[in-house]
N, C-alpha and C positions, 0 to 999 in steps of 0.2 A: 389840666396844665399842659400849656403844649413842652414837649421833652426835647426838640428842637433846641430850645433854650433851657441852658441851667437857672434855676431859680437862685435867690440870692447867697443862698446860704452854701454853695458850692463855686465862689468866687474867695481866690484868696491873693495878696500881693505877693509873689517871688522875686526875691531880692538875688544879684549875684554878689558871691563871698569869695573869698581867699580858698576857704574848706572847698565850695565846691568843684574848682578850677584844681584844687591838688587831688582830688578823688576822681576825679574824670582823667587827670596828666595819669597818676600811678595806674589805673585802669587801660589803660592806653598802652604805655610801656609795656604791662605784662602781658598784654595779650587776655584780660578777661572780660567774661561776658556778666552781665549784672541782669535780674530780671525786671530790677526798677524799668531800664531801657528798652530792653526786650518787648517786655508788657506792657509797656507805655502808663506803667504807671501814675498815676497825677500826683504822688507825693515824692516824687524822685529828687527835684529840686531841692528840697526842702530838707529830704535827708540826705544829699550830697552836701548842704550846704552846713550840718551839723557836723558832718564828717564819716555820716554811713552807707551801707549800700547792703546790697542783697547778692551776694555771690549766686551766678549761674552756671553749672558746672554743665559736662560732658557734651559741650556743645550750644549751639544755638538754634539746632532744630530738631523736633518733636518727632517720635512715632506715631501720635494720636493730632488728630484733628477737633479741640474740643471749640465748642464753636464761641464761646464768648473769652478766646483767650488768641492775643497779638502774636504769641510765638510761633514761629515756623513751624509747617510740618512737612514731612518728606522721608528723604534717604539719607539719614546720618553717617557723618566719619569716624572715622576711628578713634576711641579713646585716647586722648592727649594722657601722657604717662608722668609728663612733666607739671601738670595742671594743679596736681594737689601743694606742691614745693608752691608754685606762683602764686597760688590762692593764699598759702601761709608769708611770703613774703609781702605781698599786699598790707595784708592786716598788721605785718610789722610795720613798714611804710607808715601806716596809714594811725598805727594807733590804735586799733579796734578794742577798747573793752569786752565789747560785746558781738559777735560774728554770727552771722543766718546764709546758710548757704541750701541753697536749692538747686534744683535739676530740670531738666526737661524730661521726658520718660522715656525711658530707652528698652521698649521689648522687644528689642533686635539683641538683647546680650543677655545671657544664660544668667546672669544675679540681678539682670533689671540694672546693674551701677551699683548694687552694696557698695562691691569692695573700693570701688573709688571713692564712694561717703566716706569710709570709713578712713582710708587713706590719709583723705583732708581732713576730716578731725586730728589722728592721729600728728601727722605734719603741723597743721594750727598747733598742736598744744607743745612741738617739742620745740617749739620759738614762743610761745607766746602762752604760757604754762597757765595764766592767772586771767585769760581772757575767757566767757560765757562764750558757748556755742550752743545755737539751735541748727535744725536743720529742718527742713520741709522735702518730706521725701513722697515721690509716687508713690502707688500701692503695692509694687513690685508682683503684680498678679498674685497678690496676697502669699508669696510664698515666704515660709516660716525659716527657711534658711539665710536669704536674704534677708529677712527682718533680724534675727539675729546678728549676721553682721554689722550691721549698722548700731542697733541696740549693745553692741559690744564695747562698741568705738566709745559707750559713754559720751554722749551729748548730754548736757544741759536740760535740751526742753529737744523733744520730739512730737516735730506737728505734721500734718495730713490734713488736707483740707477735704471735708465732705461735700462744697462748690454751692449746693441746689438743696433744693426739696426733692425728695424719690419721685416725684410725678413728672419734673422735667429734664430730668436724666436722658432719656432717651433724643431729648433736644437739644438739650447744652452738653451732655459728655456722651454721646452714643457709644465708643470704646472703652467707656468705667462701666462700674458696676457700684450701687449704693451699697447691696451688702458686703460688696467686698469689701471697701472704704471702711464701712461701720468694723469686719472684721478685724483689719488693721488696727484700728482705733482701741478696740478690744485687746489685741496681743499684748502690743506697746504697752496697756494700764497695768496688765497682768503682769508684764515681764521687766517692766520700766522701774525705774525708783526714784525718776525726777517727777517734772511735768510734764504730762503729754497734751498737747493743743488742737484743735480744730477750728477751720475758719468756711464762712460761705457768704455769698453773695445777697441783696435783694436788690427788686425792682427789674426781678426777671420774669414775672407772671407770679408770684407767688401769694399767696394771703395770708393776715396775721395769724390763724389758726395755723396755716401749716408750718409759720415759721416757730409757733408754740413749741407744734407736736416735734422740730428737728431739734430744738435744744433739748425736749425731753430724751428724746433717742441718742442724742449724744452724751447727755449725761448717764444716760444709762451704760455705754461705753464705759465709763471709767474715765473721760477726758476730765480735765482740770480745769482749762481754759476755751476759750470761744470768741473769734474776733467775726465781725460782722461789719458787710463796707456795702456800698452803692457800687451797683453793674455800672461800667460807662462801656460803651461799643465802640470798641477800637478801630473799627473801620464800616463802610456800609455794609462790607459782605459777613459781618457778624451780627449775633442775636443783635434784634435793635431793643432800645430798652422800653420798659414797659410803663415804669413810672419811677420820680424821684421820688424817694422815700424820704418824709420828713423829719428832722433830728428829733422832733419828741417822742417820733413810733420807734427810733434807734434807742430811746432811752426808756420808752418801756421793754425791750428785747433785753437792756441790762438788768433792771429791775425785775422782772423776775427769771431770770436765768441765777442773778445770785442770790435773793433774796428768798424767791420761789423754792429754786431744784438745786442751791448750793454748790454753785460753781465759784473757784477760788475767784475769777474774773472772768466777765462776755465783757468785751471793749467792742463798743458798736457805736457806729458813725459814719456818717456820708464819707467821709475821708480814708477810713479804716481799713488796712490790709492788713492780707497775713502779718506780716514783717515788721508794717509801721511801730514806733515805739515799743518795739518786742524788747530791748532789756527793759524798760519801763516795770512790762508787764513782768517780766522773770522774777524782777528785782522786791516787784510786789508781792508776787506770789510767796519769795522764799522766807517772806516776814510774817504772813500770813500762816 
């Protein structure tokens, strides 16, 4: 297949709504960063246009350089102090049932950004008490005091993406570490009592065996949940991609990931991000 061109199954119509024109205005007003935009997500539209988004906290640019991701990297500013109030008025604005906020990775600050997660949960819930929060947090150099923070704040669903398969780690995230990742993923099952999530990519070099053996290793974490989406190269100067992955090899990756090694839900699909339809998935999980 030449990858040049998307094949058909990665075409979809985007309509513009009312919802998405008032999540871009209140976005705007407050001054936040989304990492639908950021990352140049391909479902952005589609979940502005339902009326959600992806909070991107402490900034809009990275300490790490991973190479299949659009956001900034460089020399970050200073913690906005006022960020976590704006994030939680947002979601009043806006309505959110359901709220996913994320970060860029900050090991330029001694908690990695804990205490700001924890901040905006905390703010989120003291306006908006009956709203789902997730959060997708860096690995915080796996340190256990930070993860406790965070873990304190009581979130909903805490998710970590594992990105790759361990053999292209050193291509696509040269500043992570898998075990550390996996570590993480580890603490959260042990020390959590909701759901904890993990998400990765294909159609970065990888093979169906290896993407076997990452569910098996993530379920052996403790993880709950597993989303799985198609790499797209956000620009030439990132991985270019390898191949499009067809939605029946996505739908064997759910098949046995739940059916297999018993995971509450793998949501996999060309479309599929961390984020996408994540109350969906919360919503299923807590019935399950």
């Amino acid at each position: 297949m030449d990858i040049k061109h998307k094949p058909y199954w990665f075409h979809r119509k985007l309509d513009a709504t009312y919802e998405l024109g008032n999540v871009r205005k209140v976005l705007s007003e407050l001054e936040l960063h989304t990492v639908c935009t950021e990352a140049k997500c391909p479902n952005r539209n589609k979940c502005f246009s339902s009326g959600q988004a992806t909070f991107l906290i402490m900034g809009d640019v990275c300490t790490r350089n991973c190479r299949f991701c659009a956001i900034a990297h460089g020399k970050c500013e200073p913690l906005d102090s006022d960020e976590p109030e704006r994030v939680a008025d947002a979601v009043k604005k806006l309505n959110l049932k359901y709220v996913v906020i994320t970060s860029v990775t900050r090991d330029d600050l001694p908690d990695g950004g804990a205490e700001h997660f924890a901040k905006t949960i905390v703010e989120i819930r003291r306006i908006m008490r009956d709203s789902g929060i997730e959060i997708l947090t860096p690995d915080f150099l796996a340190n256990k005091e930070s993860l406790d923070i965070v873990l304190e704040a009581n979130p909903d669903v805490f998710n970590h993406n594992i990105e790759t398969i361990p053999r292209l780690y050193s291509i696509a995230r040269p500043q992570a570490d898998f075990q550390r990742s996996l570590g993480v993923l580890k603490y959260a099952s042990k020390n959590f009592k909701s759901v904890v999530k993990s998400g990765f990519m294909v159609g970065l070099g990888e093979n169906k065996k290896e993407v076997f053996d990452l569910l098996e290793t993530l379920r052996e974490t403790g993880a709950d949940v597993v989303t799985i989406g198609q790499y797209l190269q956000p620009t030439l100067a990132h991985l270019p991609i390898d191949r499009f992955v067809h939605p029946d090899e996505f739908d064997e990756y759910s098949e046995y990931g739940e059916n297999k090694l018993g995971f509450k839900r793998v949501f996999s699909g060309p479309f599929v991000r961390s984020s996408f339809m994540a109350q969906e998935i919360w919503h299923r999980c807590r019935k399950s």
